[in-house]
C-alpha positions in Angstrom: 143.1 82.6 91.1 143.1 85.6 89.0 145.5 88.6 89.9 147.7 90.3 87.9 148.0 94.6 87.3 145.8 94.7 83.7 143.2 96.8 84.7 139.7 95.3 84.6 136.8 96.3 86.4 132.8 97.3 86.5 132.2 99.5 83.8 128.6 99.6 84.2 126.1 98.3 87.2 122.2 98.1 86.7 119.4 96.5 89.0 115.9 96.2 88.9 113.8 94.8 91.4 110.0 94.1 91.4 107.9 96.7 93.0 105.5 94.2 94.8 106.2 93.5 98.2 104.5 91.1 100.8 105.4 91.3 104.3 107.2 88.3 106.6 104.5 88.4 109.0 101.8 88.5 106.5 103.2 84.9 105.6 103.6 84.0 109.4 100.3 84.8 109.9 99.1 82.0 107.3 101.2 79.4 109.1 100.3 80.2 112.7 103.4 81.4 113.3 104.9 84.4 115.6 105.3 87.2 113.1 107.1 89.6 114.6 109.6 86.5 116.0 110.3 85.6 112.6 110.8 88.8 111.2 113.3 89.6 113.8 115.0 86.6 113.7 115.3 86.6 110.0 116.4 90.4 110.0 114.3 90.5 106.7 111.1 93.0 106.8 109.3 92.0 103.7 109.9 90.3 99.9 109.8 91.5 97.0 107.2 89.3 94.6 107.6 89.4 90.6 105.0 90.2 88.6 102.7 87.9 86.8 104.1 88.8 83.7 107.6 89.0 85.1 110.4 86.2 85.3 114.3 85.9 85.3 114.7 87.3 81.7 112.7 90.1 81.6 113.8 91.6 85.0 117.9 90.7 83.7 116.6 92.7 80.4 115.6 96.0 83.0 119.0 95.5 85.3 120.9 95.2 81.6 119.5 98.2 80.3 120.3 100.6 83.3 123.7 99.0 83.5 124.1 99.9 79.9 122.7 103.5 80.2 125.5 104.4 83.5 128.2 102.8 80.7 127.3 104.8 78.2 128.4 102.2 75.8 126.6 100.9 72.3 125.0 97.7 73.2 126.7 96.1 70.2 129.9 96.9 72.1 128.9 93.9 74.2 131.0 90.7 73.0 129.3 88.3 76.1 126.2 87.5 77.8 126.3 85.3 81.0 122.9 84.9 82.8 123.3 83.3 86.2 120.1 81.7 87.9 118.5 78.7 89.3 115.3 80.1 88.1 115.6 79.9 84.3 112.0 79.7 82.9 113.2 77.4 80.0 114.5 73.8 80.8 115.8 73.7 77.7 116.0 77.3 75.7 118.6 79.7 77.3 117.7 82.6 78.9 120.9 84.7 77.5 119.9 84.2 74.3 117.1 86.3 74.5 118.3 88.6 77.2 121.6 89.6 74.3 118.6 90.1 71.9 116.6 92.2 73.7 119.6 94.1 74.8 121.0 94.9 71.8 123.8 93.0 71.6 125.6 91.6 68.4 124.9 88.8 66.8 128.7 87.3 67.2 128.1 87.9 71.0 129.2 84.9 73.4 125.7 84.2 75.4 125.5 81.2 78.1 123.3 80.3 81.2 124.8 79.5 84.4 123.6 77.5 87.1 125.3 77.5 90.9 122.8 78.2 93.0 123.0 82.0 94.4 126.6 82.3 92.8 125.8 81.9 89.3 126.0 85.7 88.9 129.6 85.7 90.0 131.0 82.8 88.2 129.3 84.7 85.2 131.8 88.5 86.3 134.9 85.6 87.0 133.9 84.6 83.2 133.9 87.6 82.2 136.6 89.1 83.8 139.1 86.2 82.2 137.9 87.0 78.6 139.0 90.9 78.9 141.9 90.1 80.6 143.0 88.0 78.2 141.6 90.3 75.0 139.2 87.7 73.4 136.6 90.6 74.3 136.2 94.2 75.3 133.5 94.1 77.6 131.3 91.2 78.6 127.6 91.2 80.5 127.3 89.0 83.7 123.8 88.9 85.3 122.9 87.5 88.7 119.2 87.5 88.5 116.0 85.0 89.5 112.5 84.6 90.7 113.3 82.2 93.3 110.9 79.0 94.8 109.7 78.4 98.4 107.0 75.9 99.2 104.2 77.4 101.0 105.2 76.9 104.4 108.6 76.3 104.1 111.3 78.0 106.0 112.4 79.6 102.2 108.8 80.9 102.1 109.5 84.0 104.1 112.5 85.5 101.8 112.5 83.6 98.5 112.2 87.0 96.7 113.1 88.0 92.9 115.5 90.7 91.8 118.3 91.3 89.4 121.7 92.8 88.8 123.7 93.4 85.7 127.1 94.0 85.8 129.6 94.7 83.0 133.2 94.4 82.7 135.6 95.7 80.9 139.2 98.1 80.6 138.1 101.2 79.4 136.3 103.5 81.8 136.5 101.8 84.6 134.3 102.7 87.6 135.6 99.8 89.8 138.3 98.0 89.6 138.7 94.5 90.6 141.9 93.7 92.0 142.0 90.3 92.5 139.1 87.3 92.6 139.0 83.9 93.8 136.9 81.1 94.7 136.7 78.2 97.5 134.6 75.0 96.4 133.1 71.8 98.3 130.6 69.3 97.3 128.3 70.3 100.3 125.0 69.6 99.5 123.0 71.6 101.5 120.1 72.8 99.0 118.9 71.5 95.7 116.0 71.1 93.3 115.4 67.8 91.1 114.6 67.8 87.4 111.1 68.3 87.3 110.3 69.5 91.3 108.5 72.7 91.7 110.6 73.8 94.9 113.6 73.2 96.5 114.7 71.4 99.1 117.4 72.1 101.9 119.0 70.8 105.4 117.4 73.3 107.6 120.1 74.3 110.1 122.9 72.7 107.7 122.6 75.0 105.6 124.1 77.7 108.1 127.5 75.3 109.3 129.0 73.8 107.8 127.5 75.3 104.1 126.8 78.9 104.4 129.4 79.9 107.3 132.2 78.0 106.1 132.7 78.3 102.3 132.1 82.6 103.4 134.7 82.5 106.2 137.2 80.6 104.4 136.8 82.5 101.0 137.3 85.7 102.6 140.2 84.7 104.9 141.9 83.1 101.7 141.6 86.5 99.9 142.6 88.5 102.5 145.6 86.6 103.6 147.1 86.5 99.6 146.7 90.1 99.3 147.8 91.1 102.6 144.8 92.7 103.8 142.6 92.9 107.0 139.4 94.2 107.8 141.3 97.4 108.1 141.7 98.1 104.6 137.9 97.6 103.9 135.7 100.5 103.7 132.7 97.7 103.1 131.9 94.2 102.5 129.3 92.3 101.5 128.4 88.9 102.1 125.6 86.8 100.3 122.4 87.8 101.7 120.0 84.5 102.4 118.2 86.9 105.8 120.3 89.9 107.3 121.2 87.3 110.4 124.1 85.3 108.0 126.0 88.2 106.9 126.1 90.3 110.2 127.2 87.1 111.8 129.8 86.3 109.4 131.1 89.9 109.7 131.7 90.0 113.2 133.3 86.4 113.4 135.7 88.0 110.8 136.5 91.3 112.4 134.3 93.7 110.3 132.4 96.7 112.1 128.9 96.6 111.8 128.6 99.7 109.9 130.9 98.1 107.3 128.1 95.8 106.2 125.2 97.3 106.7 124.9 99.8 103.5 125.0 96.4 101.6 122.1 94.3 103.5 119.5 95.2 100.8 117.4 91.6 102.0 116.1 93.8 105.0 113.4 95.1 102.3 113.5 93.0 99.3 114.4 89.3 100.6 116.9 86.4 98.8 117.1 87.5 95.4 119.0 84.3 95.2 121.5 84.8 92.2 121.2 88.5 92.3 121.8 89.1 96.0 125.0 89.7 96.7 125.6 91.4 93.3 122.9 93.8 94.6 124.3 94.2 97.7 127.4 95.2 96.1 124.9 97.9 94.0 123.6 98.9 97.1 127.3 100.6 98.1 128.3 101.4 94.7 125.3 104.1 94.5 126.9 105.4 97.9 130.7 104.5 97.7 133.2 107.5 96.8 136.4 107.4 95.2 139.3 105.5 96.8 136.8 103.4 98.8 138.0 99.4 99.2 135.0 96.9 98.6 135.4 93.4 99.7 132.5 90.7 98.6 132.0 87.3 98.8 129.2 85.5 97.3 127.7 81.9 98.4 125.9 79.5 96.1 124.8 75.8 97.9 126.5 73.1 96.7 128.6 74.6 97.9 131.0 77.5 96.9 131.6 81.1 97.0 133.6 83.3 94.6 135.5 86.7 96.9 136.5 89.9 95.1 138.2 92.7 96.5 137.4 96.3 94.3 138.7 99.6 94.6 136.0 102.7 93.8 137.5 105.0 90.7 136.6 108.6 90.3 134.3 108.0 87.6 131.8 106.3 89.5 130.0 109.8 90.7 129.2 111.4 87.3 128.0 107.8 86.0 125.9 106.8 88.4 123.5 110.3 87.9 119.7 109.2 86.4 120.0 105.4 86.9 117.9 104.1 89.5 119.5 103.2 92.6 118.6 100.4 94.4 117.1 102.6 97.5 114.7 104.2 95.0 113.7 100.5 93.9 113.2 99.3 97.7 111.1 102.5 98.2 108.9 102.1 95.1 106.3 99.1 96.6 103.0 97.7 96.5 101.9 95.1 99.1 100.1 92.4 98.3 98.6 90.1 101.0 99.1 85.9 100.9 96.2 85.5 98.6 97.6 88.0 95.9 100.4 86.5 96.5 100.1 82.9 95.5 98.7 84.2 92.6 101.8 86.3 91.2 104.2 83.3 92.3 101.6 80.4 90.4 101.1 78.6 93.6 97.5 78.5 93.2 96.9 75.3 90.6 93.9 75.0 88.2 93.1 71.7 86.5 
C-alpha cells in the first residue's frame, strides 16, 4: 500500500494504436458463427491489427514519444524505463532496452520488462511511482503495451487487439495526481501461455468469476473503503477492458452510473490491447477530464491480480494535452482489412 501526501502523479500520457482494423463479424463469419450475436454480446465493434512491421516495441516507442511531447520534458530527464507486456518479441533480449534508446533516454536509465498478463503496465506506474516518492528518480516511464495472441477460432480471436500507452510519473508538473494505489493478488490461474506456445490458453467462463470479477470487485472495494470513498466521489472509473460486457457489469455491481464508465470503454473500437487497456482507458478520459475531476481505475492481469488507483485531474492537464493525439483521433483513423489480410499482418499464415 502506497499513500502518503508527497505529490506524485502523471506528468505526461501518450498512446498509439494501429490504424488497421478488422471487424468482429468479419471473424464470425469465418467460423460460422452469428456476427451480429457476438458483436453484441461482446460489446466490442472491431480490432485493431498491428502492422506487419509493427510489434510491442515500436508501438511503446510512438505512445513514449507523444507522452514525452505533452511533458515537455528532455528525454534524458527520464531516469526509468518499465515496459509491461505478454507480447515481448524477444524471449530473451528486453524490450525496454531498446524502447529507452529509441526514446532518448540516458544511458544510466533504469530499464526492465514486465510480465503479468494485462497488468504489467500498472505494476510498471506502482514501480515507478515508489522510485519518485522515495527520490532515487525524478521521473520514470511505465508502458502498458502489446500485440496480443488468439488462436484462429478461439474465443480471444474476436478482440485480441494491439495498442499502447505510455505513462510518466513524476513531482514536478503534475497533470494527475495519484492519491493512493494498491493491489489485490491470488494465484488464479485462469489464462496462460507455455514457453514456446504460439497462443494462449484460458478457462472460458472462469475467466469471468471467480478471476476477472473478483480480483476487480475486491480491489476497488479495498481502495474505496481505506480512503473513505464511494462511487459518489468518482467523476469516472475504468476497469480493465477484456470486451465492453466485463467493465459495465462490474460497474453496476459496484454502484457506478453508466455514464461514469463509458468515456473509458475504448475496446468498443480497438479491442483487448491487453497490457495497454486499461492504461488507455484511463487516456481515453484524461483527453476529456477537467480540473478537479476524481478518476478511479482498476486494472486486471490473469493469474490473477489487479493494481486500483484513485487520481485527481490538475489544472495543467488542458494546455498539455493541445497537439498530442488523442485516443478518439486514433480510433477514427482506420483501415479494414478482411480475415485473409488479416492472418497475414498477425503471421498466422505458416510457410515451410
Amino acid at each position: 500500500m502506497l499513500m502518503d501526501t508527497t505529490k506524485v502523479g502523471i506528468v505526461g500520457f501518450g498512446v498509439y494504436i494501429p490504424r488497421f482494423r478488422i471487424k468482429v463479424e468479419e471473424i464470425a463469419r469465418i467460423w460460422g458463427q452469428p456476427g451480429e450475436a457476438v458483436r453484441k454480446g461482446l460489446g466490442v465493434e472491431e480490432k485493431s491489427i498491428p502492422d506487419m512491421d509493427e510489434d510491442t516495441i515500436t508501438i511503446s516507442v510512438e505512445a513514449a514519444r507523444n507522452a514525452v511531447k505533452m511533458a515537455g520534458i528532455l528525454p534524458e530527464d527520464i531516469e526509468a524505463v518499465y515496459v509491461g507486456s505478454e507480447s515481448h518479441p524477444y524471449a530473451v533480449k528486453p524490450s525496454a532496452t531498446i524502447v529507452s534508446e529509441a526514446v532518448g533516454a540516458a544511458p544510466i536509465t533504469t530499464a526492465a520488462d514486465l510480465e503479468f498478463a494485462c497488468k504489467a503496465g500498472t505494476a510498471g506506474v506502482q514501480m515507478c511511482l515508489g522510485l519518485v516518492k522515495s527520490g532515487i528518480i525524478n521521473i520514470g516511464l511505465a508502458i502498458g503495451a502489446d500485440c496480443s495472441q488468439g488462436r484462429p477460432g478461439d474465443a480471444l480471436e474476436y478482440t485480441a487487439s494491439a495498442g499502447a500507452c505510455a505513462l510518466l510519473i513524476g513531482m514536478d508538473n503534475i497533470l494527475v495526481n495519484i492519491e493512493h494505489t494498491e493491489s489485490f493478488t491470488t494465484d488464479t490461474p485462469d489464462f496462460w501461455r507455455r514457453e514456446g506456445a504460439t497462443y494462449p490458453s484460458h478457462g472460458g467462463r472462469f475467466t469471468g468469476e471467480p478471476a476477472y470479477f473478483r480480483h476487480i470487485t475486491n480491489a476497488a472495494e479495498n481502495i474505496m473503503q481505506n480512503t473513505n470513498t464511494t462511487p459518489d466521489d468518482y467523476d469516472y472509473v475504468v476497469f480493465h477492458e477484456p470486451n465492453s460486457k466485463f467493465p459495465l457489469a462490474t460497474a453496476k455491481k459496484l454502484g457506478f452510473p453508466k455514464e461514469k464508465i463509458v468515456p473509458s470503454l475504448a475496446v468498443r473500437y480497438i479491442g483487448n490491447t491487453y497490457s495497454a487497456s486499461s492504461m488507455i482507458g484511463l487516456a481515453a478520459v484524461l483527453d476529456i477530464a477537467k480540473p478537479g475531476d476524481r478518476i478511479l481505475m482498476v486494472s486486471y492481469g490473469s493469474g490473477s491480480g489487479s493494481d486500483a488507483f484513485i487520481m485527481n485531474v490538475e489544472k495543467g492537464i488542458v494546455e498539455s494535452r493541445k497537439g498530442i493525439p488523442k485516443v478518439q483521433e486514433y480510433i477514427n483513423n482506420k483501415v479494414y482489412l478482411d480475415y485473409s489480410m488479416y492472418t497475414k499482418h498477425r503471421g498466422k499464415i505458416k510457410m515451410n
